[in-house]
C-alpha positions in Angstrom: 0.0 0.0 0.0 1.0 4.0 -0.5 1.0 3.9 3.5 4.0 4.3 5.8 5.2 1.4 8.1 8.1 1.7 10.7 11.4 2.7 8.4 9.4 1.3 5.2 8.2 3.8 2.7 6.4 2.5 -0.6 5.2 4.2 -3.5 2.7 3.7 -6.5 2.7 5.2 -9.9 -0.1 6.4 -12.1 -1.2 4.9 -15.5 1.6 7.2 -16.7 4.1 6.3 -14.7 4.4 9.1 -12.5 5.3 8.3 -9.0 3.3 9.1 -6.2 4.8 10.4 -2.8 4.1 7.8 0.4 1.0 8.3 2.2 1.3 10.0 5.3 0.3 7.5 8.4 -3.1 7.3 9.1 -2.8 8.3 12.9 -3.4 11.6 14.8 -1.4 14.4 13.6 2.0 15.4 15.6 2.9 17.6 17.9 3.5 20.4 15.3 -0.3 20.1 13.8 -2.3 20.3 17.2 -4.5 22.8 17.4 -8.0 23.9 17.9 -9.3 21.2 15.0 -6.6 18.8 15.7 -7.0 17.0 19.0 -5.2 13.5 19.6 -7.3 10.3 18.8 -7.5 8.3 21.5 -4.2 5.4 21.7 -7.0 2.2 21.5 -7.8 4.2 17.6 -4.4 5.2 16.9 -3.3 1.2 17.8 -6.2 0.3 15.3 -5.0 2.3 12.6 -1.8 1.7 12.8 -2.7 -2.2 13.0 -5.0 -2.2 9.9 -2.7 0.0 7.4 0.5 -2.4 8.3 -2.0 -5.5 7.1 -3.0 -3.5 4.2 1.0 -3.2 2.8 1.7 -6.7 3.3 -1.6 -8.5 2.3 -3.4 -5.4 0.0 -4.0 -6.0 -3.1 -1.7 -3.2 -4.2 -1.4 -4.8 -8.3 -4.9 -3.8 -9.4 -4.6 -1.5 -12.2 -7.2 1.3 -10.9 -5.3 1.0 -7.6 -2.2 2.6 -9.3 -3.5 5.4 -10.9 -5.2 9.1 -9.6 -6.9 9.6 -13.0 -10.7 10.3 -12.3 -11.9 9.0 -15.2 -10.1 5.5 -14.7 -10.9 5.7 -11.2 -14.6 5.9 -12.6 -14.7 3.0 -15.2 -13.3 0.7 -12.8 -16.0 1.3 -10.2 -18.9 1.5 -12.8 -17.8 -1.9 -14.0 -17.3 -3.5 -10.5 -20.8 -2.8 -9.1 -21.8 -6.2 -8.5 -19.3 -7.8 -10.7 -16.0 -9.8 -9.4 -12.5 -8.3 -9.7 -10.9 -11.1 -11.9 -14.2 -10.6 -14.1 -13.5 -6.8 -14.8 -9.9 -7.0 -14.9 -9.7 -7.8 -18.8 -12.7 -5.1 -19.8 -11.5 -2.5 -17.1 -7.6 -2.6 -20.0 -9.6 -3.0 -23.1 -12.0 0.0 -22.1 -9.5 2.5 -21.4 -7.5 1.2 -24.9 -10.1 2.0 -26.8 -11.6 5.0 -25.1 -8.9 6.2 -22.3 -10.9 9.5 -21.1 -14.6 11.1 -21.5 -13.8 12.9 -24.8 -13.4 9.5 -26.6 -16.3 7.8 -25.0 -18.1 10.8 -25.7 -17.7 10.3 -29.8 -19.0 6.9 -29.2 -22.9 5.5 -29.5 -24.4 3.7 -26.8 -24.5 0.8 -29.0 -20.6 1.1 -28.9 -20.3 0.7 -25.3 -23.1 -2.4 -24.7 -20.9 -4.4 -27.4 -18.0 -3.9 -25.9 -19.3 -4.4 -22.5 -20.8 -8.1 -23.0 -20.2 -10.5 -21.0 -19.7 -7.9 -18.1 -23.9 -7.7 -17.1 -25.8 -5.2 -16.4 -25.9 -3.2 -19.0 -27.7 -0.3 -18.6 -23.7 0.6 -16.5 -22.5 0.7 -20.0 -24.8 3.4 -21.4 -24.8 5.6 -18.2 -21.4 5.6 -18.7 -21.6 6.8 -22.5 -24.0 9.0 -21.3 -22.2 10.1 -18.6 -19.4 11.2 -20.8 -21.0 13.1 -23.6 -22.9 15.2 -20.4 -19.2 15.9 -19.1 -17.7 16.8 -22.2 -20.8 19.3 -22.7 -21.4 20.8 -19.4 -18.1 20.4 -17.4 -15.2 21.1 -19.9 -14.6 17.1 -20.2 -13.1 17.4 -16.3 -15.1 15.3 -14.0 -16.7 17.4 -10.7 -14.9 17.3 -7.7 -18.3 18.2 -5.1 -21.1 15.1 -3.9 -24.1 17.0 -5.1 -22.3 17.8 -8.9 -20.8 14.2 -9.3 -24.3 12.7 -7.9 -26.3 15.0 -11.2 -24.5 12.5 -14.0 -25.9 9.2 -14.8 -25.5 5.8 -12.7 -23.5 8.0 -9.9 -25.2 6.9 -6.1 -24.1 7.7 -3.3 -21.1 4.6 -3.1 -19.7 5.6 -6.9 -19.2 9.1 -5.4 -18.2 8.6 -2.7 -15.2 6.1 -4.6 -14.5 8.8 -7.1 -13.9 11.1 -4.4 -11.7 9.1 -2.2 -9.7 7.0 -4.8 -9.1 9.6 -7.1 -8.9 12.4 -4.7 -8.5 11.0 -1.6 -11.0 13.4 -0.2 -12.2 12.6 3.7 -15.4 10.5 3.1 -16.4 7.1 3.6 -16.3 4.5 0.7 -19.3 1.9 2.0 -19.9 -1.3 -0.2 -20.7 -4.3 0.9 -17.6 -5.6 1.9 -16.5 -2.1 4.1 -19.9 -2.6 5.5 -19.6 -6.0 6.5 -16.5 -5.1 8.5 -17.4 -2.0 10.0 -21.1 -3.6 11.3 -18.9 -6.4 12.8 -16.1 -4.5 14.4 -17.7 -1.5 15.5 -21.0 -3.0 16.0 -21.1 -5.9 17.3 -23.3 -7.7 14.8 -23.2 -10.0 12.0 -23.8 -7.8 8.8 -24.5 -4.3 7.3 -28.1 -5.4 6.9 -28.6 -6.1 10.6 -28.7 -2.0 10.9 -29.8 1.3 9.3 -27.4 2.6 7.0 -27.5 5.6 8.9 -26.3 4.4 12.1 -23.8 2.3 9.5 -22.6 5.4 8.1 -22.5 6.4 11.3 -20.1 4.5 12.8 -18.0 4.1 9.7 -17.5 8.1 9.8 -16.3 7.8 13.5 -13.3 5.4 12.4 -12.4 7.6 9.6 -8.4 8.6 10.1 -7.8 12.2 9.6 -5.2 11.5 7.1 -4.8 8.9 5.2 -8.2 8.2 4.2 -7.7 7.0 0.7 -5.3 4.2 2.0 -7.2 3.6 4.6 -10.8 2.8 2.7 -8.6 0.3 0.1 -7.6 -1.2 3.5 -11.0 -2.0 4.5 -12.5 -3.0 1.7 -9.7 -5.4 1.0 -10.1 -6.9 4.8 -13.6 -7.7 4.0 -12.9 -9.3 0.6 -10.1 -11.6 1.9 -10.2 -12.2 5.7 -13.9 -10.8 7.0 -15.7 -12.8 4.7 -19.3 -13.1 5.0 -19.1 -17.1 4.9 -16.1 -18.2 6.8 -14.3 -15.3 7.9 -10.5 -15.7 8.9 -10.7 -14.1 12.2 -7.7 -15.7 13.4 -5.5 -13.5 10.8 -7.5 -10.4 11.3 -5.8 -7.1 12.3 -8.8 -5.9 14.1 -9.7 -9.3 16.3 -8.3 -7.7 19.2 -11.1 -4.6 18.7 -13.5 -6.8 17.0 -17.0 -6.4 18.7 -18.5 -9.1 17.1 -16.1 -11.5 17.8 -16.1 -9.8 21.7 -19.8 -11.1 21.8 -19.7 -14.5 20.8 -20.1 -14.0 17.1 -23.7 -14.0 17.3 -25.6 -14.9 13.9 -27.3 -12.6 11.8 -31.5 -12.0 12.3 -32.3 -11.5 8.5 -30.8 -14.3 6.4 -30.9 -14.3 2.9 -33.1 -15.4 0.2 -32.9 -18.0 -1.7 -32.1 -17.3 -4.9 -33.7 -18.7 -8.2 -31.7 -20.1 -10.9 -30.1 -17.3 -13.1 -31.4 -19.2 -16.3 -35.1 -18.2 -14.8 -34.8 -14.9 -13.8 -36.2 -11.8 -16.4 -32.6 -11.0 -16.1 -31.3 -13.8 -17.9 -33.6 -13.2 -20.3 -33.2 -9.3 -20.8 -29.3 -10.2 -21.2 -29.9 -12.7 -24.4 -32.0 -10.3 -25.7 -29.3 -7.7 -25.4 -26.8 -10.1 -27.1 -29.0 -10.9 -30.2 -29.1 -7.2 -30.9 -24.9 -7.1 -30.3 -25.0 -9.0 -33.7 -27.6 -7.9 -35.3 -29.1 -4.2 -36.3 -32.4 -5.0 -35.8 -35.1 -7.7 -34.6 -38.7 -7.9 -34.4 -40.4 -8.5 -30.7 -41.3 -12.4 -32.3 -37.7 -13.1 -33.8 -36.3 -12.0 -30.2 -38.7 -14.2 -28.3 -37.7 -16.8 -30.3 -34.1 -16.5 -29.3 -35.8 -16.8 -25.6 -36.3 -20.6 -23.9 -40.1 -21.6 -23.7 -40.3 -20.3 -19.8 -39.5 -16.7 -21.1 -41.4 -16.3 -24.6 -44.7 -15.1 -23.1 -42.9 -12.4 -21.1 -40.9 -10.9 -24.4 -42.9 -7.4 -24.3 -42.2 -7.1 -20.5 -38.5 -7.3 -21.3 -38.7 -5.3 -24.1 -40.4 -2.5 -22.2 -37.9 -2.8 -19.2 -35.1 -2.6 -21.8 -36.4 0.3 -22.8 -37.1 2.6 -20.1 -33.3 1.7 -19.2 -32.2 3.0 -22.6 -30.2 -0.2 -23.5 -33.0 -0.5 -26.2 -34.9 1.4 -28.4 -37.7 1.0 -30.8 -37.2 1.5 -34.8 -39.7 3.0 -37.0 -40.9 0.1 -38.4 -41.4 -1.6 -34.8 -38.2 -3.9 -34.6 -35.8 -3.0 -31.8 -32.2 -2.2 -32.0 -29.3 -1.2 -29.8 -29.4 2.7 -29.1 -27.3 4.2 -32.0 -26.2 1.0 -33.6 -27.2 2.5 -36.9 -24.4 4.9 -37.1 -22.3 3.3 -34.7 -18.8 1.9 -36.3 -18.4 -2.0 -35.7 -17.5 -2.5 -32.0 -14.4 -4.5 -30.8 -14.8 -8.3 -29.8 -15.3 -8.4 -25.5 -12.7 -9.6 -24.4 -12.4 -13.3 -24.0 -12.6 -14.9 -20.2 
């Protein structure tokens, strides 16, 4: 990691191969920067800190591409296309992406159809046209620079609260809290005493996650977390044993007590009106236009009656769009140029 351990300094380098200087420690600021706004942190938080960022530079996983760059608009591609979508997954459409289009004034000369090609096999696709979207709104109303403030970043399409929040602190490393799923796993059990995020509001999650925030740092210090929970505070068999917060662990203080809302039981992915929207959306990849009956053709027998439901959804999330003669075709695909193979996995 970019933080500082006892007589170990370590650096990164952006996508250009510009160094960047070591991160300052995490901990309470020195005796030179007290002052009115700078009292100590307790030693219990300092001993924490300290604890989690010297994990982080020996077990982080410092070689992901987006970890080693500043650039807001990689910073943005890699989080659009990890929203629900594993690391090794992205890894090969995060390179290819930038390749093709490496900032917003490229994307921006693209079509939407552009982007959904070369964003199969990634899901989701509607991430693929906010993101087109999101670029051409950019280049039009911000000069092609990405906003820096919450409220601006949250105006552009497919930014939430998390993807702001990430921009913010991974590009920027602005003081704010990055909570996904895996910082919020670790934060409900260390600083809350229960199993998982969903065992609390998010406001009281928020909360607490805000309290543990160092006051330098910060960037560091949310990669730190979120890599704890991916690797070691697991939601099925968590490695307590080699975590650097079992000695402040709340959770594991009471007995590790199990979770009151347990999760659904999923249906088969091969039933689900997602499955279904997605082969649609791959028919059209290929080819210009089809008819509602030619795609429902395409679809297995469970999923044929619902074809004008999935159109419709489609749709409303712009990955579609009707033709004047009533087929349906990918948004732009008429005067978009041939799109580059995904990338195979």
């Amino acid at each position: 990691m970019r933080t500082r351990m006892t007589k170990k300094k370590t650096t990164t380098t952006t996508s250009r191969g510009r160094p960047h200087p070591p991160t300052p420690s995490p901990d309470c600021a020195g005796e030179g920067e007290r002052g009115p706004d700078a009292q100590r942190k307790p030693a219990a938080d300092r001993r924490r800190l300290d604890e989690l960022q010297a994990w982080y530079v020996r077990c982080g996983r410092h070689t992901l591409p987006w970890r080693l760059t500043r650039d807001p608009y990689a910073v943005l591609v890699s989080e659009v296309m990890l929203q629900q979508t594993q690391v090794e997954r992205v890894l090969p459409y995060y390179e290819a992406w930038l390749a093709r289009w490496p900032g917003f004034a490229t994307l921006a000369q693209a079509t939407p159809a552009d982007a959904i090609r070369a964003w199969a096999g990634l899901g989701y696709n509607r991430r693929a046209v906010n993101l087109q979207r999101l670029a051409v709104q950019v280049v039009a109303q911000h000069a092609g620079q990405l906003p820096t403030g919450e409220a601006e970043l949250r105006q552009l399409p497919g930014i939430g609260a998390y993807t702001a929040s990430a921009v913010q602190s991974f590009a920027r490393d602005d003081r704010v809290t990055v909570l996904d799923t895996n910082v919020g796993r670790v934060i409900a059990r260390c600083a809350l005493g229960i199993a998982g995020a969903r065992e609390v509001s998010p406001t009281v999650l928020r909360a607490a996650a805000e309290d543990g925030l160092p006051r330098r740092g910060v960037r560091d210090h949310n990669l730190a977390l979120m890599d704890l929970g991916a690797t070691v505070c697991r939601w099925r068999a968590p490695e307590c044993g080699g975590c650097p917060l079992k000695a402040e662990c709340a959770w594991r203080a009471a007995g590790y007590p199990e979770g009151r809302i347990r999760a659904e039981r999923a249906a088969k992915f091969e039933e689900t009106a997602r499955f279904a929207r997605g082969r649609i959306v791959d028919a059209l990849r290929t080819t210009d236009a089809l008819s509602a009956a030619e795609l429902g053709a395409l679809l297995p027998p469970l999923h044929r009656t619902g074809v004008a439901g999935y159109l419709e959804a489609l749709a409303r999330d712009s990955v579609i769009v009707r033709c004047a003669d009533g087929a349906w075709s990918l948004p732009g695909a008429a005067q978009g140029s041939k799109s580059m193979a995904s990338p195979k996995l």
